[in-house]
C-alpha positions as CSV (number, residue, x, y, z in Angstrom):
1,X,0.0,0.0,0.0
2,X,2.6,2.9,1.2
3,X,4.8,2.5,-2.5
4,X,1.0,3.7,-4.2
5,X,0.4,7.7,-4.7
6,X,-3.4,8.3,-3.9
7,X,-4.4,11.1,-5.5
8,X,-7.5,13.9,-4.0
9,X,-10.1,14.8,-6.3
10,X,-12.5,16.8,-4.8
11,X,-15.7,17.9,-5.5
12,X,-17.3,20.1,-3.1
13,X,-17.8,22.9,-5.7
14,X,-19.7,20.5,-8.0
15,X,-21.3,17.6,-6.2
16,X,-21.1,19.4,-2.5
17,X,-23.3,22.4,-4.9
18,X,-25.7,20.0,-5.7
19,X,-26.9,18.9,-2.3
20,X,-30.7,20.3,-2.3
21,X,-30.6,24.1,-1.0
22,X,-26.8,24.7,-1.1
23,X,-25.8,27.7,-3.7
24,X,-22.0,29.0,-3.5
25,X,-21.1,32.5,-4.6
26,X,-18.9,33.0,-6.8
27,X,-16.3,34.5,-4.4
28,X,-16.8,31.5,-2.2
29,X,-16.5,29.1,-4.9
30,X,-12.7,31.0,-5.6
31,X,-11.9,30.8,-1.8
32,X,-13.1,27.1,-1.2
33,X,-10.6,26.4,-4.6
34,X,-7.7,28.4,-2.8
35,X,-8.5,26.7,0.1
36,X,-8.7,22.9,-0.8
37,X,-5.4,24.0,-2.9
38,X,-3.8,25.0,0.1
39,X,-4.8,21.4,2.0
40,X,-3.0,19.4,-0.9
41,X,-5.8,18.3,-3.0
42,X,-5.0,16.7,-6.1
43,X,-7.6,18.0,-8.3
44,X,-10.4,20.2,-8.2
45,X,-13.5,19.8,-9.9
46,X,-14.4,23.6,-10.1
47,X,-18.3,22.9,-11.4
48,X,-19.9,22.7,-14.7
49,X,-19.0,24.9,-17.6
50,X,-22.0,24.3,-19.8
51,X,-24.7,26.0,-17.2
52,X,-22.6,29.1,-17.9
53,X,-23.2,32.6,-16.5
54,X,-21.9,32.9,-13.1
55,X,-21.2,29.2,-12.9
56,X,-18.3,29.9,-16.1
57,X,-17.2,32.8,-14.3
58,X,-16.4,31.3,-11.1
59,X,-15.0,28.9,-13.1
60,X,-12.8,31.1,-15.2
61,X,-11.6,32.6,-11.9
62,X,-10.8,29.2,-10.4
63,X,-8.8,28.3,-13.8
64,X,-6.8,32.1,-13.4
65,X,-6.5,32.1,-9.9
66,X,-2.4,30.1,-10.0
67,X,-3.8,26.8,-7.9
68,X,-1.0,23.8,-8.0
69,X,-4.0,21.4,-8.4
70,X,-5.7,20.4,-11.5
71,X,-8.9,21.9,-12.3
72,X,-11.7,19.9,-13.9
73,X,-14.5,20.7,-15.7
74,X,-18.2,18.3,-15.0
75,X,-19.8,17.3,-18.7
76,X,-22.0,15.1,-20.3
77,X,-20.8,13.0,-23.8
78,X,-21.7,16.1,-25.4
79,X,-19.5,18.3,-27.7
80,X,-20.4,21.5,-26.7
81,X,-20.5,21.2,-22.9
82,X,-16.9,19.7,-23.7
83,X,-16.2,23.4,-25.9
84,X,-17.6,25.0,-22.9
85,X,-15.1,23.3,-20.3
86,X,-12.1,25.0,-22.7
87,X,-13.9,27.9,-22.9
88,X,-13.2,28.2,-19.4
89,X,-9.5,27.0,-19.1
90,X,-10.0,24.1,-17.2
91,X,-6.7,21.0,-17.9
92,X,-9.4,18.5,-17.3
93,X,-12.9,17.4,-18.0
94,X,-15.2,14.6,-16.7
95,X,-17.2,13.2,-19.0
96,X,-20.3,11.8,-17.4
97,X,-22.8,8.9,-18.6
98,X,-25.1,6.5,-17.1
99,X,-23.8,2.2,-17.6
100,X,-26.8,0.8,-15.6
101,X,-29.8,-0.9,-17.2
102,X,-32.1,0.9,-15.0
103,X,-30.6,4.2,-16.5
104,X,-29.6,3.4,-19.9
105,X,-33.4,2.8,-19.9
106,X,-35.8,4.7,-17.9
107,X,-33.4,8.0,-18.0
108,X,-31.8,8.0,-21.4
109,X,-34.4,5.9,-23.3
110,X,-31.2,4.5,-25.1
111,X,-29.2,0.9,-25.3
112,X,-25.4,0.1,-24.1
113,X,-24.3,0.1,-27.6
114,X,-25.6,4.3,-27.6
115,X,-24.1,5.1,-24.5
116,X,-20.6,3.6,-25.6
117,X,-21.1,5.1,-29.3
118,X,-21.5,8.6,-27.3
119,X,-19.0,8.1,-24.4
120,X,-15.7,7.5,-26.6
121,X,-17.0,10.1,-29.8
122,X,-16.6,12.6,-26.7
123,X,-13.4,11.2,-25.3
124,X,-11.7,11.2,-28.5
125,X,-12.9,14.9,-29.3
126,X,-11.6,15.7,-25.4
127,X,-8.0,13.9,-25.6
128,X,-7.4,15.6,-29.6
129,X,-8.1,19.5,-27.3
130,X,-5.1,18.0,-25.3
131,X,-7.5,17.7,-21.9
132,X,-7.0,15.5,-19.1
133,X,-10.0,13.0,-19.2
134,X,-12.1,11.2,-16.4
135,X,-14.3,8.7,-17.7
136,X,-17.7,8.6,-15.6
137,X,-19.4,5.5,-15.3
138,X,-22.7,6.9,-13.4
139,X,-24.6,4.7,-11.4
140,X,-21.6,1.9,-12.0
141,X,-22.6,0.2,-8.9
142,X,-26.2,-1.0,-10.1
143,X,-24.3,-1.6,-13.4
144,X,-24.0,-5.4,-15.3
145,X,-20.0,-6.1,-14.2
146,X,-19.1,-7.7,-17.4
147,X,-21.3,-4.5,-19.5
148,X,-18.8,-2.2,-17.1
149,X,-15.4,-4.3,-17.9
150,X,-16.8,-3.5,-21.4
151,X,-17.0,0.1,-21.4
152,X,-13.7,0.3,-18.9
153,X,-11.8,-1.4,-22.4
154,X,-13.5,0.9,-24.5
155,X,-13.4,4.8,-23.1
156,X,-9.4,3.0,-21.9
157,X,-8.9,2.4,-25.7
158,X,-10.4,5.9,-26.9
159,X,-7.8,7.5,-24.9
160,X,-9.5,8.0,-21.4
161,X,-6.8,9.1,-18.2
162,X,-9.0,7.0,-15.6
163,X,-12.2,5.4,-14.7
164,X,-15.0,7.1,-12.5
165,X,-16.7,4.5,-10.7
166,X,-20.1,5.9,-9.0
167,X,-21.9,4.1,-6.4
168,X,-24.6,7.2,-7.7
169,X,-27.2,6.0,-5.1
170,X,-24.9,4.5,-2.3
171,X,-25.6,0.9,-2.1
172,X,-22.5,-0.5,-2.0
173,X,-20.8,-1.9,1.1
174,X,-16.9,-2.6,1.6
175,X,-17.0,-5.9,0.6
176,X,-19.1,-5.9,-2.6
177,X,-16.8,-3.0,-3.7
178,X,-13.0,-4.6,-3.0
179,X,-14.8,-7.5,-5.3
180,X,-15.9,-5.5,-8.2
181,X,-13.0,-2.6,-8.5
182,X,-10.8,-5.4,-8.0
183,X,-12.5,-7.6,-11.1
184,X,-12.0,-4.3,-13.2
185,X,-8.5,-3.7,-11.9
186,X,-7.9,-7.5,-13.4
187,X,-9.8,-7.4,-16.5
188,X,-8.6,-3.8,-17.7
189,X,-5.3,-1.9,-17.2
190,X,-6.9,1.8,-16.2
191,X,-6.8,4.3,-13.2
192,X,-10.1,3.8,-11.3
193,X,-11.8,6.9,-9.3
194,X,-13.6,5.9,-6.3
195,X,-17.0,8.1,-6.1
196,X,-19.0,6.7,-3.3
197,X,-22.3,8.3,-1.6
198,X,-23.2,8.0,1.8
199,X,-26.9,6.9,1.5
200,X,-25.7,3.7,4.1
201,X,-23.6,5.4,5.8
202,X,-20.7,3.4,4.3
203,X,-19.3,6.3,1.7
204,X,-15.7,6.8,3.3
205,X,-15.8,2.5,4.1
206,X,-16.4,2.1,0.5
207,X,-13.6,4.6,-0.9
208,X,-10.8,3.1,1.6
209,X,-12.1,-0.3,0.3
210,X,-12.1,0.6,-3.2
211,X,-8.5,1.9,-2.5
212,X,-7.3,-1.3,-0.9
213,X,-8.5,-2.9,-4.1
214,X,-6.0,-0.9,-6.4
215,X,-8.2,2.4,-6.9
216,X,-6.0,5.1,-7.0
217,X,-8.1,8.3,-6.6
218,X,-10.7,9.3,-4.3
219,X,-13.3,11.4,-5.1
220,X,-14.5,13.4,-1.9
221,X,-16.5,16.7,-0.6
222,X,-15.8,18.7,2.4
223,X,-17.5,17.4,5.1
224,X,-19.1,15.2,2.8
225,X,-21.7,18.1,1.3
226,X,-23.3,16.3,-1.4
227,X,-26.7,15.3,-2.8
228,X,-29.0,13.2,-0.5
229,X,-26.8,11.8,2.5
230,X,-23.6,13.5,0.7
231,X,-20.4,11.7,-0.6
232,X,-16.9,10.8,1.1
233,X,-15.5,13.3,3.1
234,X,-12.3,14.7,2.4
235,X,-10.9,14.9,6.1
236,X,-12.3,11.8,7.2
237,X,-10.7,9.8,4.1
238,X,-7.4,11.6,4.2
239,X,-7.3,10.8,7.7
240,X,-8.1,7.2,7.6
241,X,-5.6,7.0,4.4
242,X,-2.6,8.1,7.1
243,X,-3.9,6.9,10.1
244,X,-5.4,3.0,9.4
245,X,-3.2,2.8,5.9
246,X,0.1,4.5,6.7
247,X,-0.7,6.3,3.8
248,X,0.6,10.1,4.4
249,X,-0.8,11.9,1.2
250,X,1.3,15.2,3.2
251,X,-2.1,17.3,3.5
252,X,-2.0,20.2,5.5
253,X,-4.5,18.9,7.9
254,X,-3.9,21.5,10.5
255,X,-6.5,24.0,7.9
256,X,-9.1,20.7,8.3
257,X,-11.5,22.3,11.0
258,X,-11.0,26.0,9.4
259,X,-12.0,24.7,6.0
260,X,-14.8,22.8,7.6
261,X,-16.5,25.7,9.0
262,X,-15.8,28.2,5.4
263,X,-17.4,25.7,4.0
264,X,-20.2,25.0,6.6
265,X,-21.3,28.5,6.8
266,X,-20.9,29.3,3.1
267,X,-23.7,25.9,2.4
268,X,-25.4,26.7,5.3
269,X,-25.3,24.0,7.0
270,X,-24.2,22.9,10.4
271,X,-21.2,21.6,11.5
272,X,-22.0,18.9,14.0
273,X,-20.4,18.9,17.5
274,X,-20.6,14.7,16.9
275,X,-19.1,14.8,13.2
276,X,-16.3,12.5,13.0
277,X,-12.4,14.0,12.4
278,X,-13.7,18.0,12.9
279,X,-16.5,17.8,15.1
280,X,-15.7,20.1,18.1
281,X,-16.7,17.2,20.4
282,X,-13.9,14.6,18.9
283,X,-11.8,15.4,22.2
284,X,-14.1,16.7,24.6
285,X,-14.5,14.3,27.4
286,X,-17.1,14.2,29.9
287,X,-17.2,10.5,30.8
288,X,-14.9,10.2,34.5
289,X,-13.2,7.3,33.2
290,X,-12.9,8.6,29.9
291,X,-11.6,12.0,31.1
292,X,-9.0,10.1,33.9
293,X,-7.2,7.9,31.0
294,X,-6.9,11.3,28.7
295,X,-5.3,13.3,31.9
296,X,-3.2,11.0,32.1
297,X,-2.5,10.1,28.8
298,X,-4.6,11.1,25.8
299,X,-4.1,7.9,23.5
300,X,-5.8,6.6,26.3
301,X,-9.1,7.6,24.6
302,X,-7.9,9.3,20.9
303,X,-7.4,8.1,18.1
304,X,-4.8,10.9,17.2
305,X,-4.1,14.3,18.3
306,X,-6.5,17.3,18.2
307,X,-3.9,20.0,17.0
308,X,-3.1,17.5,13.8
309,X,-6.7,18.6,12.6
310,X,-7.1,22.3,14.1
311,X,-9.1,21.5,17.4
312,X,-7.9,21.1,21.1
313,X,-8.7,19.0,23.7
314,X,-11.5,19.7,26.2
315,X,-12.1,18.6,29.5
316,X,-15.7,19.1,29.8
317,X,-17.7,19.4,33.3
318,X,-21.0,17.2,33.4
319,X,-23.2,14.9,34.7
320,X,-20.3,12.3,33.8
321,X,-17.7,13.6,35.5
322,X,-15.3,12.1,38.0
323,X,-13.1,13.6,40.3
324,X,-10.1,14.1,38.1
325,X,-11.7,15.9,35.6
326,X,-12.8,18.3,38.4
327,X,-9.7,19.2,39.8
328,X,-8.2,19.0,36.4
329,X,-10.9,21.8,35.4
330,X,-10.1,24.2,38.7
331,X,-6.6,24.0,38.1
332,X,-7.3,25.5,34.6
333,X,-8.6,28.4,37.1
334,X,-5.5,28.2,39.6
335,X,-7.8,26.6,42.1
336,X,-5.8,23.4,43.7
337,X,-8.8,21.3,44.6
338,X,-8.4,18.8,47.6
339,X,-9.4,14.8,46.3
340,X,-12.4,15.4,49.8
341,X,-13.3,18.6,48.1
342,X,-13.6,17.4,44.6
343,X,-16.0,14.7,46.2
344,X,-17.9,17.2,48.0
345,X,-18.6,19.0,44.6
346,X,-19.4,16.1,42.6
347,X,-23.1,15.7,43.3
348,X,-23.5,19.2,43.7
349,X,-22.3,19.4,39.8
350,X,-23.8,16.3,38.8
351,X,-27.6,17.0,40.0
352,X,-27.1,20.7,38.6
353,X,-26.4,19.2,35.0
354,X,-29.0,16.6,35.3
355,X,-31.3,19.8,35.9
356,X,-29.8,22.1,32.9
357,X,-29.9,18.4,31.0
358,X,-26.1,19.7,29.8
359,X,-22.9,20.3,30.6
360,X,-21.6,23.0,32.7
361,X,-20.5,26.6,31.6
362,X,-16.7,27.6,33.7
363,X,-18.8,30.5,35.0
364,X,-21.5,28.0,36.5
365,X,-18.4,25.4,37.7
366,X,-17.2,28.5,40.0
367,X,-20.9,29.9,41.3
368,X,-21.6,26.3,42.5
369,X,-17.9,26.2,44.2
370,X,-18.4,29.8,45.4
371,X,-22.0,28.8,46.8
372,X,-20.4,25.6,48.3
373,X,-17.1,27.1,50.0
374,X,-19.0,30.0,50.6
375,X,-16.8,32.6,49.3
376,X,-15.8,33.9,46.4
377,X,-12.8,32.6,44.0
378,X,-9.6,34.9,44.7
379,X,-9.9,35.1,49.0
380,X,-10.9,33.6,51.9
381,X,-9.4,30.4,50.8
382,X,-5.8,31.6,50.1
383,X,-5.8,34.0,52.8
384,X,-5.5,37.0,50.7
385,X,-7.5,38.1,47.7
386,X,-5.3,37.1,44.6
């Protein structure tokens, strides 16, 4: 695995767009490029020339703006959505068609043979403008295998860079995929693109399992914005790539939780406290035990640390908490808490969060301790006010 070169290929300003109610403007759409430039992404795919307007223009920007990364260009088999992508400047286009029954038919109202016919007549006109060319295979999870090896050979032989495989509704699981990128992997010799959704839940699963089976792009969204439940996220597979696979694709992953909230406030939508890699609850701890071990030790209880991604570890006060995690939390204050006054506290704290139903605020931690000891933080206890 480590000798392989995964390459990013995100597309947060084209599927990530698409999820129902999300509209970038333009000058977001620039910034979120600059930005996932900045993490180490591969390739961006910047949106889709052909609805022009301010869609080109953002485009255009993206193309002129002096990224490292690729920019790519979303079509259909079509000649002038292709003449539209170069209109804008973009090095690469993906070319998109459906390879499943169910969509060759009720969608396109057309046979294999059509979609084939259509899919390498654009390919070939891509590859003689000189462009870098990803060969969608929409809906390629639902698709007949051997219909799929088929068109693999044939966009490979028209002169297609890689292969996009699409679990377009999210069905797959991590075993079904391994089995079928790894039967196209053997059957034809051509760069496979993972694309997974997250309708199951399984949509970063899938990618790492498509990997493990000799893909070698991912195809991933910030925060995993897409349509429906959203795709692969970016920080979660990058993560899991250098963490579980020992595969350090040298991201800046420090920008991870700043990039996450651009990107959650320009969609408008929230950021979860429980999502996983940039959730601001990934190292707070509440639990006593849970709290003890990461005092002590934080690979106690994480899985790596908080400053790798752009978060820090909390120590939070609750209905959960032990003793350590109290006098851990006053000494944050300058307040040395006894081990008998720590236990005098406890309930005090527990039934009070039990009654807010949350955790507790600092300010609340130090009216309960004043109300307690009966004087205020900063005299009495020390003997002089401080």
């Amino acid at each position: 695995m480590e000798k392989r070169k995964i390459s990013i290929v995100d597309t947060t300003l084209r599927d990530g767009e698409q999820t129902a109610g999300v509209v970038f403007a333009n000058r977001e759409k620039v910034r979120i490029a600059k930005f996932l430039d900045e993490l180490g992404v591969d390739q961006i795919e910047a949106g889709i020339p052909i609805m022009e307007g301010d869609e080109q223009e953002a485009i255009r920007s993206i193309c002129n703006a002096g990224l490292r990364a690729s920019i790519m260009g979303w079509n259909r088999p079509v000649i002038r959505d292709i003449e539209a992508s170069i209109a804008c400047g973009v090095d690469a286009v993906a070319i998109s068609i459906s390879t499943s029954d169910i969509h060759i038919k009720y969608k396109l109202g057309k046979s294999r043979e059509w979609v084939i016919e259509n899919m390498t007549r654009a390919i070939d006109f891509a590859k003689q403008k000189g462009l870098y060319v990803s060969a969608n295979a929409e809906d390629a999870s639902r698709s007949d295998i051997d219909f799929l090896i088929k068109y693999a050979k044939e966009v490979k032989a028209a002169g297609a860079d890689r292969l996009r495989y699409c679990d377009t509704v999210g069905i797959l699981d991590p075993f079904t995929t391994y089995e079928y990128i790894s039967r196209i992997r053997d059957a034809v010799d051509i760069e496979i693109e993972m694309h997974t959704h997250n309708d199951f839940g399984m949509a970063t699963a899938n990618a790492l399992a498509g990997v493990r089976a000799g893909a070698n792009y991912v195809g991933v969204t910030v925060l995993g914005l897409g349509e429906r439940a959203g795709n692969a996220a970016l920080e979660e597979v990058v993560m899991a790539l250098k963490h579980l696979y020992d595969i350090d694709l040298g991201f800046k992953t420090g920008l991870f939780v700043e990039v996450a909230e651009y990107v959650s406030r320009a969609s408008g939508r929230e950021l979860p406290a429980w999502k996983a890699i940039v959730g601001s609850n990934m190292f707070a701890h509440e639990s006593g035990i849970h709290a003890d071990g990461a005092l002590k030790n934080p690979k106690t209880y994480e899985a790596f640390q908080p400053e790798e991604v752009g978060l820090e570890r909390q120590i939070v006060v609750g209905k959960h908490s032990g003793t350590a995690s109290l006098r851990a939390k006053f000494a944050e204050y300058g307040i040395v808490l006894t081990q008998h006054q720590a236990e005098e506290l406890l309930p005090k704290i527990r039934s009070a969060a039990v009654a807010l139903k949350r955790t507790l605020f600092d300010k609340e931690l130090m009216y309960i301790y004043e109300d307690y000891f009966g004087y205020p933080h900063g005299h009495g206890h020390h003997g002089k006010r401080d």
